[in-house]
Every structure is written in C-alpha cells, then in structure tokens.
N, C-alpha and C positions, 0 to 999 in steps of 0.2 A: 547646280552641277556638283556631282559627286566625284571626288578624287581620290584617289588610292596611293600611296606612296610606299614602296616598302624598304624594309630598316635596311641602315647600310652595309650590314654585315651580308643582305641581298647583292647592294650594289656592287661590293667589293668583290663580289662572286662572279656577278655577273658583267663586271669591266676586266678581271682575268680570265676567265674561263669562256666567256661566251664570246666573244672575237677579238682574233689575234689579228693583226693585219702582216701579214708576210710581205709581201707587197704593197707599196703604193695605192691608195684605189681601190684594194680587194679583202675580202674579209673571207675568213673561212667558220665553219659551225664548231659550236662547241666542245668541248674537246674533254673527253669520256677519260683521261687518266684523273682528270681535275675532280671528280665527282667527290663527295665525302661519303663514309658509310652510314654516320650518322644523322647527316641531313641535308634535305635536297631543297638548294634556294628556289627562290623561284625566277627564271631566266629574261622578266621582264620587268623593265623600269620605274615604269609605270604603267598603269590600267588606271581608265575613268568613262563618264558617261556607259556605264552600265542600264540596260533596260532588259524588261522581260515582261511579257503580256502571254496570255490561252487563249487563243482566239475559235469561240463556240460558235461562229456564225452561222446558223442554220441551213442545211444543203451542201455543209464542209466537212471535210476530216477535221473536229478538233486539232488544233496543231498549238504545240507549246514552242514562245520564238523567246533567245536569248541573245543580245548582242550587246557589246562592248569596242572600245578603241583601247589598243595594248601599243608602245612601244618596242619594237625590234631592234637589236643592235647588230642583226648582220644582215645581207645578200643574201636569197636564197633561199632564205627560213622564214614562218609565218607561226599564226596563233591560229590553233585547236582546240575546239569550244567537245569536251566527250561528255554523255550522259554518265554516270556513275550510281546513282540511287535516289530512291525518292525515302526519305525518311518514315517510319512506322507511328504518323499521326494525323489527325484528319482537319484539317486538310493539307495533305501529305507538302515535304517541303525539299525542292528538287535540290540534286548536288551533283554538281559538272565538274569539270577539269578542264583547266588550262594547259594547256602544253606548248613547247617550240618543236614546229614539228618542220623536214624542209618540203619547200615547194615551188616551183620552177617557176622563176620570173619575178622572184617577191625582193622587192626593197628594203631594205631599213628605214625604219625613222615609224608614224604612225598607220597602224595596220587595224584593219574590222574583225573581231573575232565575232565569230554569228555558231549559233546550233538553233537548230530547228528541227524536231519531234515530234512522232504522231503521240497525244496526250496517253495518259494513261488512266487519265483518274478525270473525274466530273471537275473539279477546279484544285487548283494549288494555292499556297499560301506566300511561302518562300523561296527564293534562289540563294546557295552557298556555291560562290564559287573557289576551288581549292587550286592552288597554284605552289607547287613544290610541297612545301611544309606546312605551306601557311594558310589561313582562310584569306582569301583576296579581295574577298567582295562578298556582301549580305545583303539580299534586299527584297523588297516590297515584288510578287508578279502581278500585276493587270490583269484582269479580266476581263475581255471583250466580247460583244456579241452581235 
C-alpha cells in the first residue's frame, strides 16, 4: 500500500485555512482571503491507495479509470479527480488534478476520488497526479483487456 503524506508547511495550511469551525459541529469551506500568491498547498491530508488501469476490453469504449482515497477536513466539500494532459511520449503518461471541490451531502474524514475517461491513446504508461503545487502521486497504469 502506497501512502502519500504531504509536508507540513501543507498541513499548516491546510488546518488554517481549510476549516474553521464557527460553531460547534460545523465547519465551513475554505476561505479564499487565506490563499498565497505564491503557492497553492494542496488542501488534503493525506492521499493513498491510488490505482489506475485502460481497460481495452473488446466490444468497450476503451476507458482510462483513476481512483484514489483522499482525506477531507470539512462538510460539504469532496475530491475532484480533472483530466489535465497526457504528456508528448509514447506511451503517453496521463496528468490529472486534484482538487477540493463542494458537494452536497459529503462528510469529512475519508472520501473516493475516482476520474474515469474515454482513453485517448492505444495504452498509457503513467499517471501524475498534481494537487496544489505539488505532485501527489506517480504511478504505474494497468493495462487490462
């Protein structure tokens, strides 16, 4: 099992700025004055068990699947798996984003980030996953068929 942990100058960002509890019980979303211009933490605790497989099954849309378990520290807000670019080599090597995006009904504590793609390319190599500044995750994609 693969685990991600990222540096504290993240955590310290992300235990100010990403939930205040005004109340008892309640948390609210992160709060846009806090932001730096120079650099953008990334808003979760941790990330692990990352997986990514192509699955070519014949009689299928190729479909490229990425998922991950991300920790949340507030109500309301969840993790956002985006395509972003597939790298200029063969076999091309995919780059997603992370993001805190809100979404009705989500809990804090651990949450599924999933993206799911129609492929692009006959197989991939790599997944780069980019969370704030940082790279958050590198790895091997599956090929299935």
């Amino acid at each position: 099992m693969k685990r991600l942990h990222f540096g504290l100058a993240s955590l310290a960002s992300l235990s100010l700025a990403a939930c205040a509890a005004p109340e008892e019980g309640t948390t609210t979303p992160p709060d846009e004055s806090t932001k730096s211009e120079e650099s953008i933490p990334c808003p979760f605790a941790e990330t692990k068990d990352w997986k990514s497989w192509h699955d070519t099954m014949p009689g299928s849309t190729p479909t490229l699947y990425i998922t991950g378990t991300v920790t949340v520290g507030c109500d309301g807000y969840g993790p956002t798996l985006t395509f972003k670019s597939l790298d200029k080599k063969l076999p091309p090597n995919v780059n997603v984003e992370l993001t805190l995006t809100e979404q009705e009904g989500a809990v804090a504590g651990e949450q599924e980030a999933r993206c799911e793609m129609e492929a692009a390319a006959p197989e991939y190599d790599m997944m780069k996953i980019m969370c704030g500044d940082e790279v958050g995750f590198t790895g091997k994609i599956d090929q299935t068929s």
